[in-house]
C-alpha positions in Angstrom: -15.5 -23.2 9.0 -14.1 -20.1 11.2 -14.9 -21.5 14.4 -12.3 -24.2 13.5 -9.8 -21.7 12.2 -10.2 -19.3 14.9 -10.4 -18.8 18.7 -13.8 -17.4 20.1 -11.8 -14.4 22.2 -8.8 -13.0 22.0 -7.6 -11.4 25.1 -6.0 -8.0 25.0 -2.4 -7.7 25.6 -0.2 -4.9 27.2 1.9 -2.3 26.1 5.2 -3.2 27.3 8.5 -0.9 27.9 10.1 -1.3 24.9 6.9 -0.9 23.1 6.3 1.8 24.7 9.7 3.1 23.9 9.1 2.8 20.2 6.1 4.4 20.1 7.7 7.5 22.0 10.0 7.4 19.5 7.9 7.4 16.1 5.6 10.1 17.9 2.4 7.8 18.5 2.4 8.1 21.8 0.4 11.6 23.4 -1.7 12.8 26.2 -5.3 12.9 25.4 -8.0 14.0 27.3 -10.6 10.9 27.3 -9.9 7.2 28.1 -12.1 4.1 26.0 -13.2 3.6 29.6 -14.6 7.0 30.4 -16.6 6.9 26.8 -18.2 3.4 28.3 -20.0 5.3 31.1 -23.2 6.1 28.4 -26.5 5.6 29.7 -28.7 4.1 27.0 -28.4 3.9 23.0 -30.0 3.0 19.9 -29.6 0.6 17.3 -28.3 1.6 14.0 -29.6 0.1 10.8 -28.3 0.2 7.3 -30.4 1.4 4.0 -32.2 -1.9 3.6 -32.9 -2.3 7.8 -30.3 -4.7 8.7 -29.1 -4.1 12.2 -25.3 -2.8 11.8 -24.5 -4.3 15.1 -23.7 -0.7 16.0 -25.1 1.5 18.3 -25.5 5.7 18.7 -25.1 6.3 22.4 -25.8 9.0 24.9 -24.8 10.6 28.0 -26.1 12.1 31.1 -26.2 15.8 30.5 -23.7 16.6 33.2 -21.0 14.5 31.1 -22.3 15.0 27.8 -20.2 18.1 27.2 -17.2 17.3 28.7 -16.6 14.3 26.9 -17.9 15.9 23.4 -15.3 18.8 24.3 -12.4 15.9 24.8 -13.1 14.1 22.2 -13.1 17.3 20.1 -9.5 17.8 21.3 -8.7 14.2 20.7 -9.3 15.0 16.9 -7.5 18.2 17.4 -4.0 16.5 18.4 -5.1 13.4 15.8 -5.1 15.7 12.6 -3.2 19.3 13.5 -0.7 18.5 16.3 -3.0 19.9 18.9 -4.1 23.4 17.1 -7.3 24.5 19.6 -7.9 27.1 17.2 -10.0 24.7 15.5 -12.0 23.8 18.1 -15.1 26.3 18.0 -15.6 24.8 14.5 -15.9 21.6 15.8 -18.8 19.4 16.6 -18.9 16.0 17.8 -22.7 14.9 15.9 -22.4 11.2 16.8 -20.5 8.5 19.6 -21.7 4.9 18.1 -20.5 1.9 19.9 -19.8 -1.6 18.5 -21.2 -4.7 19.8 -19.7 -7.0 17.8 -15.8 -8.7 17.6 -13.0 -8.2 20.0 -12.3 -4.7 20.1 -15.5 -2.8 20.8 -14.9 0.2 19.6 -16.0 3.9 19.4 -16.5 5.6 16.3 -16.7 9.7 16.9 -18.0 11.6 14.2 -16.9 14.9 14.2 -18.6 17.9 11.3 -16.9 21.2 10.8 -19.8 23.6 11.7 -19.2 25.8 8.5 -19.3 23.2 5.8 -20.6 20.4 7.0 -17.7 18.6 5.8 -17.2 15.4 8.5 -14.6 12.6 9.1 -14.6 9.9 11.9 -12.3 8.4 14.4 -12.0 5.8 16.8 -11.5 5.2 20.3 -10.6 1.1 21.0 -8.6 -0.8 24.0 -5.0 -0.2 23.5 -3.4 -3.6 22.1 -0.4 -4.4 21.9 -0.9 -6.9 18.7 -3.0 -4.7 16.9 -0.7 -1.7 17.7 2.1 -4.0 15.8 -0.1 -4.6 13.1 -1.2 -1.2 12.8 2.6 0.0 12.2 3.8 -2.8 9.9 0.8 -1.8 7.7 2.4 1.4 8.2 6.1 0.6 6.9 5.0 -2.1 5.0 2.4 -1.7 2.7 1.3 0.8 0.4 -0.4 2.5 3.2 -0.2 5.2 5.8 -2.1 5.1 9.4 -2.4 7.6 11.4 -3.1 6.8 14.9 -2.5 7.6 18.8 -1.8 5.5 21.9 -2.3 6.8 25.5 -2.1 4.4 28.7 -4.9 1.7 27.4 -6.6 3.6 24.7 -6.0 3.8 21.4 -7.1 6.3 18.9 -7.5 5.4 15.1 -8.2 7.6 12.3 -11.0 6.4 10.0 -9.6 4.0 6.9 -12.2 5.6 3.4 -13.3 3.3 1.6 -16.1 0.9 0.5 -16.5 -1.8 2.9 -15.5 -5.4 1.3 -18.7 -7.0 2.2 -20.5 -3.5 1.0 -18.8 -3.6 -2.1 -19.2 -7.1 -3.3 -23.4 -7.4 -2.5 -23.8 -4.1 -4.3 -20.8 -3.1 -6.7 -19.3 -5.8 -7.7 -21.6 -7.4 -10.7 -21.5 -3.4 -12.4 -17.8 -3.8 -12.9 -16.6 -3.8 -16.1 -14.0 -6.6 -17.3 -11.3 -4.5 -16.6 -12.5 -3.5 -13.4 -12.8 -7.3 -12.4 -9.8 -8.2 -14.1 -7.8 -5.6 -11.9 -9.9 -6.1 -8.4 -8.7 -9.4 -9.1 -5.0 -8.6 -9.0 -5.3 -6.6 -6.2 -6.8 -9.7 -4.1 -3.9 -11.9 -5.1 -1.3 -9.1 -3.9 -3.7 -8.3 -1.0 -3.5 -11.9 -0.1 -0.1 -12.5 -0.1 0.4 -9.1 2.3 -1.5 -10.4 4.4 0.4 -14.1 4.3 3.4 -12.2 5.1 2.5 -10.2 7.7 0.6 -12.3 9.6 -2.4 -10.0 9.6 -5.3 -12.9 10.1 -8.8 -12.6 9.8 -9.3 -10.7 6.5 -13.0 -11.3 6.3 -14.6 -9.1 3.5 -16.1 -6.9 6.7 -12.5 -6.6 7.6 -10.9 -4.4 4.6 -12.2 -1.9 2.1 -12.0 -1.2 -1.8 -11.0 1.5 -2.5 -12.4 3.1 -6.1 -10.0 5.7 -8.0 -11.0 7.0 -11.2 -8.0 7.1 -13.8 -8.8 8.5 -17.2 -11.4 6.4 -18.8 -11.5 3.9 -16.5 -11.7 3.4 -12.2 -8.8 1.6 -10.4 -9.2 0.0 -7.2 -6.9 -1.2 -4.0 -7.6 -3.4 -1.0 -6.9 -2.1 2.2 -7.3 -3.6 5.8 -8.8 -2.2 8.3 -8.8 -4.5 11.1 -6.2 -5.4 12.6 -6.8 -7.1 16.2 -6.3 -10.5 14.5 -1.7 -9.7 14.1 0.3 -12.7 14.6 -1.8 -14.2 16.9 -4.1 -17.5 15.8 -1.6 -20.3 15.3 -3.8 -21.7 12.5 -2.0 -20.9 9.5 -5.2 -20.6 7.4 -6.7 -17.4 9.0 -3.8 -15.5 7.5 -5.0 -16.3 4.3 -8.1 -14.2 2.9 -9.2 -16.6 0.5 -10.0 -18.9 2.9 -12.4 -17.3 4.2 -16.0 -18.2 3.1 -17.1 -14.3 3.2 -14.9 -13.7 0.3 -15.9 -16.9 -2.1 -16.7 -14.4 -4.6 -13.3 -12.5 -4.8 -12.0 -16.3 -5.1 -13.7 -16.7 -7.9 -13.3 -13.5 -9.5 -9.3 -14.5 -9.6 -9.9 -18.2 -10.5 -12.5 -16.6 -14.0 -10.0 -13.4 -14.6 -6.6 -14.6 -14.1 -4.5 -17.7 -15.2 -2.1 -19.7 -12.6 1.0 -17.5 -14.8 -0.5 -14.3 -14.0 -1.5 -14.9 -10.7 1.9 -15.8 -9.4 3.5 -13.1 -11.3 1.5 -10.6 -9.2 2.2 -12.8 -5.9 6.3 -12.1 -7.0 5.6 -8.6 -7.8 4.0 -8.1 -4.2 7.0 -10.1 -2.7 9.3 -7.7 -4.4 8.0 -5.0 -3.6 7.8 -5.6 0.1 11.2 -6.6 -0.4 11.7 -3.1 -1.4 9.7 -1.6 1.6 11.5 -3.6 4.1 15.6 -2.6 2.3 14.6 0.9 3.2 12.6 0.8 5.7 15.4 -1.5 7.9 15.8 1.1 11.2 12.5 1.5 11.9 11.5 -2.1 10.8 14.4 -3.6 13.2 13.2 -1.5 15.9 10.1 -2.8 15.6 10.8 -6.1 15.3 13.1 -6.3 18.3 10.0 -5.1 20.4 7.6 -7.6 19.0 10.1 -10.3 19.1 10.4 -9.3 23.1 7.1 -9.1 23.3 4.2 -11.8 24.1 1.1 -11.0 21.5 0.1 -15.2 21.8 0.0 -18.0 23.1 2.6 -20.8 23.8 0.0 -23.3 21.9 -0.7 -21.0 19.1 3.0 -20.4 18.5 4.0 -24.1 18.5 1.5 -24.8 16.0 2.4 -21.8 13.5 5.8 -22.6 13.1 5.2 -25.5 12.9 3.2 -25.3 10.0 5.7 -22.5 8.4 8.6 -25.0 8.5 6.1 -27.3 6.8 5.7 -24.8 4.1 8.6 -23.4 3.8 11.5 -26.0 4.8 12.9 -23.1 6.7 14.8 -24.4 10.2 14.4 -20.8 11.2 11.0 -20.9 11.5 10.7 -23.7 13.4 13.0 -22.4 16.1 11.0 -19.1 16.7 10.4 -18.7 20.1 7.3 -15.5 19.5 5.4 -14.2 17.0 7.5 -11.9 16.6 10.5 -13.7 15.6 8.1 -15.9 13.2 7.3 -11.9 11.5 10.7 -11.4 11.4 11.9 -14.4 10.0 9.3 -14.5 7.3 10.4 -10.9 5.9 14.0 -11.9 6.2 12.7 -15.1 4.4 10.9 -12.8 1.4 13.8 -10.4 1.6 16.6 -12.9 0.8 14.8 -14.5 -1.8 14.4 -11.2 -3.5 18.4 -10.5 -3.3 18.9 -13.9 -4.5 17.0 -13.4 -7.6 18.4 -9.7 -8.1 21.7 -11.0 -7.8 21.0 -14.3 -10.4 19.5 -11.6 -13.1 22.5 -9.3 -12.3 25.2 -12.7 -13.1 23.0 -13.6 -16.1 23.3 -10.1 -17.7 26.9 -9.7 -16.6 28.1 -13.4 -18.5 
């Protein structure tokens, strides 16, 4: 079913001017020490397997002995300028324990784990091919959703802090069935507003190995949120499908969580209360939100087919001329959050006429 919806390979595309502009701007642009390239210089690795032996599709590298300490010491300043601004006074407490590298998908990346030599206490980043897609899709999840990301952009590489969380695919094969009915009840609303984020945004690909649940105890009882983590698939399949996560096969079982929990009222009272509060995000989030969107709309993150074909099928859904004319993905983003933002002030506006007559 995917290899219908999506493309096989996705190339990579630059950071241009403005871009780069922005991201001077909004302080995620830096100097680090160590490019993705230098950390693909390793000499041999090993295969990394999960609890029950299946092969991760990642793998913990190693260096010659001459480079081995040069690029642990860079990558220990990377995380440095990552999480306090570039404070070296952390650095002798530092140590880089593993590089693992990942095989699989578009990206490739590297995922550093660093330990605080005290504690133990650890955290991970990652080192990946600076995009300039997933870069947009990394800072509308930023303004956009409920979310913060933290991450850094040098030349062609791109630094990413680590996302917490259960991995979907992790979480439903081992979690799921010991959820209470509330628990269920609740996972399910968060896939329906999950769902439609991700409709909105254009972020593609949601496969259940491509976000996390995220468990929060509260009271008598655990809450949970969905949160992406990938994001190399922004605004750029033309397939309007792969921006829809219950499409995918990997998540049947979320599908079917909402379609046993919730009824067709409640589920599209949570898609309006996601729609809202987007809405919400995007009213005071406008100056950094338009100068975003007038790079991406500048910008090309696709191709000419793929773009015909998704606004094409966006005017078929939503009658909207505007969408039809879009001459990027970017201007298709943009008009589907002016779209979702001017059907929220028309609905404000109705219930503020009703109440006034």
């Amino acid at each position: 079913m995917e290899e219908k919806l999506m493309s096989r390979k996705k190339p990579t595309y630059p950071i241009g001017e403005k871009l780069q502009e922005y991201l001077n701007k909004y302080n995620r642009a830096t100097q680090i020490p160590v490019f993705y390239d230098d950390l693909l210089r390793f000499s041999g690795g090993i295969n990394i397997y999960d609890k029950n032996d299946k092969d991760t599709l990642w793998i913990s590298v190693y260096y010659p002995e001459h480079e081995r300490k040069e690029i642990e010491e860079s990558l220990k300043r990377v995380y440095a300028i990552l999480h306090s601004d570039g404070n070296e006074n952390v650095l002798p407490f530092l140590s880089v324990t593993a590089i693992d590298y990942c095989t699989f998908g578009n990206s490739k990346p590297f995922r550093i784990k660093v330990n605080n030599i005290f504690n133990d206490n650890y955290t991970y980043f990652y080192v990946k091919k600076a995009d300039a897609s997933r870069i947009y899709g990394l800072d509308l999840e930023h303004i956009l959703s409920p979310n913060r990301i933290n991450f850094l952009v040098y030349k062609d590489t791109l630094i990413e802090e680590h996302i917490v969380g259960i991995p979907g695919d992790v979480f439903i094969s081992d979690y799921l069935e010991d959820c209470d009915d509330v628990g269920k009840a609740q996972l399910a609303k968060e896939f329906v507003k999950f769902n439609e984020r991700c409709m909105i945004l254009l972020l593609g690909d949601m496969r259940s190995y491509n976000y996390v649940v995220i468990p929060t105890h509260d009271f008598d009882h655990i809450k949970y949120k969905i949160r992406a983590i990938d994001f190399d698939q922004q605004a750029y399949e033309g397939n309007f499908k792969v921006y829809k996560p219950h499409i995918f096969k990997e998540n049947f079982r979320m599908v079917e969580l909402v379609s046993n929990r919730l009824r067709d009222k409640s589920i599209e009272q949570y898609r309006e209360e996601e729609r809202a509060v987007l809405a919400k995000r995007i009213i005071t989030s406008k100056n950094r939100l338009r100068r975003l969107l007038k790079c991406m709309t500048q910008d090309k993150i696709s191709s000419e087919e793929n773009l015909k074909q998704l606004r094409s099928q966006l005017y078929d859904y939503t009658m909207d001329m505007k969408f039809k004319r879009a001459k990027s993905m970017g201007q298709i983003v943009k008009t589907a959050l002016a779209f979702v933002k001017r059907n929220y002030e028309d609905v404000s506006m109705k219930r503020i006429m009703e109440a006034r007559y």
